[in-house]
C-alpha positions in Angstrom: 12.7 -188.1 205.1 16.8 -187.4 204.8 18.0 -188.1 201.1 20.3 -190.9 201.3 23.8 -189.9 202.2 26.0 -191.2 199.2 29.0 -188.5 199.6 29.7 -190.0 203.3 32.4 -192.1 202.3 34.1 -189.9 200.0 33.5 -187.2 202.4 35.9 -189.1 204.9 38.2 -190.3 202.5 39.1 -186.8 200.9 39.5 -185.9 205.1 42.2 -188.3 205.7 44.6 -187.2 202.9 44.0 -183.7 203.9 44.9 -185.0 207.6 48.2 -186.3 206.2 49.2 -183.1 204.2 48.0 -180.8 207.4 50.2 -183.2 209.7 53.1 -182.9 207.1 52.6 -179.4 207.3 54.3 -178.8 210.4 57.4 -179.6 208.3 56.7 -179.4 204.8 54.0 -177.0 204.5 54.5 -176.1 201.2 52.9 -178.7 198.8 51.9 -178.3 194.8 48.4 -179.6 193.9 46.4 -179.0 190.9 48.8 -176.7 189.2 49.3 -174.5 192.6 51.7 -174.1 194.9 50.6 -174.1 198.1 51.8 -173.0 201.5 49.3 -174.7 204.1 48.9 -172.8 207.6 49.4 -175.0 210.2 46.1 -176.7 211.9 45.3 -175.4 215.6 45.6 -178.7 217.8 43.4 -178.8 221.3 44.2 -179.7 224.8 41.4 -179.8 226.5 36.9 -180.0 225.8 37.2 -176.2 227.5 39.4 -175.2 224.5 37.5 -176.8 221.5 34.3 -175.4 223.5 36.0 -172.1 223.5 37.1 -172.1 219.4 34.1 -173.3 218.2 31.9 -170.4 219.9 35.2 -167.9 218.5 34.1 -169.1 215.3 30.3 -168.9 215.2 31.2 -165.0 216.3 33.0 -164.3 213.5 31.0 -162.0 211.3 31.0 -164.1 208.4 29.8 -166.9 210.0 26.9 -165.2 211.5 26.5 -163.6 208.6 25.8 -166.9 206.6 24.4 -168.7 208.8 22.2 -166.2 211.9 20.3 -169.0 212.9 22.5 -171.4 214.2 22.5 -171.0 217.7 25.1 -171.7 220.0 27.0 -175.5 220.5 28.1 -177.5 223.0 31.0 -179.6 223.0 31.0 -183.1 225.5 33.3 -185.9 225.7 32.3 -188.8 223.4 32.5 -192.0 225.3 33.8 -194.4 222.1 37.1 -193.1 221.0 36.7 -194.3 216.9 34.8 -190.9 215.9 33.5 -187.9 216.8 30.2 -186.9 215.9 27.4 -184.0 215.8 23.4 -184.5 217.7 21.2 -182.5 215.8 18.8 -182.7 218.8 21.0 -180.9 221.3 23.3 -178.3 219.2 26.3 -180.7 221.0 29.7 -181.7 219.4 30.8 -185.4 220.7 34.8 -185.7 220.5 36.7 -188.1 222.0 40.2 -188.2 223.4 40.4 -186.2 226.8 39.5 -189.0 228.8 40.9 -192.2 227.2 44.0 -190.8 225.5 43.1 -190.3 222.2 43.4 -187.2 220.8 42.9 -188.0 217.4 39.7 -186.0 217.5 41.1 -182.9 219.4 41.8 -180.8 216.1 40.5 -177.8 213.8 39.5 -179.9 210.5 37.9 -182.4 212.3 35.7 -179.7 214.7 35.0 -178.0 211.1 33.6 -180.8 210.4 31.4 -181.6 212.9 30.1 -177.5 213.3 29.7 -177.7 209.7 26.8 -180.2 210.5 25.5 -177.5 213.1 25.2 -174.8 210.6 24.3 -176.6 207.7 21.4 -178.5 209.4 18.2 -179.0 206.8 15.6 -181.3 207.1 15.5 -183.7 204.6 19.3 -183.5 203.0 21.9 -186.0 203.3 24.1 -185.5 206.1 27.1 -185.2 204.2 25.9 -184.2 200.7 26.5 -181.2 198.7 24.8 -178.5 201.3 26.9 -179.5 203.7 30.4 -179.7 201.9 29.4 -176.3 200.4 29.3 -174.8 204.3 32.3 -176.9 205.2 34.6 -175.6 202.9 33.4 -172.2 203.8 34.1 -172.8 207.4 38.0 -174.3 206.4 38.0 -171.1 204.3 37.5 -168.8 207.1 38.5 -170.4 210.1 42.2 -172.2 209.0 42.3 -170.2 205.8 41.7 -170.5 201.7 44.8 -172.1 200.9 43.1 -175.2 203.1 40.1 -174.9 201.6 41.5 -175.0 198.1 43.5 -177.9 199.5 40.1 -179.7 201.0 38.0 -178.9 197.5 40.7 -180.4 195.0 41.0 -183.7 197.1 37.0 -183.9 197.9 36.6 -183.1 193.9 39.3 -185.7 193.1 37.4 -188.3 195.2 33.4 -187.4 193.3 32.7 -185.0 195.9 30.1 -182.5 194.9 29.9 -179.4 196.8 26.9 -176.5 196.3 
């Protein structure tokens, strides 16, 4: 039985102002937050279901990754036929993303694949989906794949909206 999974709103709430300050980036990537200054690298943006395929097997290789997490296998990455979310099947090791297809490419970027390959790695019988095991490997893959200042970024706003994190 999967613990209930009381963090999912909050989850995807802290996700959308992080959205908005990685979009502002691109302009204004310098931003102060919790005491810090921060500079924010700019989010890698995807064209095509061959490129996210590509970035998310780039970072399972890394060695931290596999060092964390050796069991997670490999992932596939398919277009999702509803265009509102993307979303990750346990049963198959697949990433659904939509956008290619209908035009909206919402989906087609780093924080939101983190998110979904976060699910992949994090994977437990029994845990809420998007409880503290999961945020804990989440922010490690934002730390490693986009970089710590985005992590920071991601834990002050997940923290500011209940979010726990192991």
């Amino acid at each position: 039985m999967t613990q209930r999974d009381g963090q999912r709103s909050a989850v995807y709430a802290a996700e959308q102002v992080v959205h908005g300050l990685l979009d502002r980036a691109a302009t204004a990537p310098t931003l102060d937050i919790a005491g810090s200054r921060i500079t924010l690298p700019p989010e890698r943006r995807f064209a095509d279901l061959r490129s996210v395929q590509d970035y998310v097997e780039l970072v399972l290789d890394l060695d931290r990754v596999r060092g964390r997490w050796p069991g997670a296998g490999p992932v596939l990455v398919r277009e999702r036929a509803g265009d509102r979310q993307a979303h990750y099947e346990r049963e198959t090791a697949t990433i659904a993303v939509p956008g290619v297809v209908r035009g909206s490419r919402w989906a087609l970027r780093e924080l939101v694949l983190l998110h979904e390959l976060a699910h992949h790695v994090t994977w437990t019988t029994g845990l809420a989906p998007h409880g503290p095991h999961f945020v804990g490997g989440y922010l490690e893959l934002v730390d490693v794949a986009i970089g710590p200042e985005a992590s920071f970024v991601l834990r002050v706003t997940m923290a500011e909206a209940g979010v726990r994190a192991a």
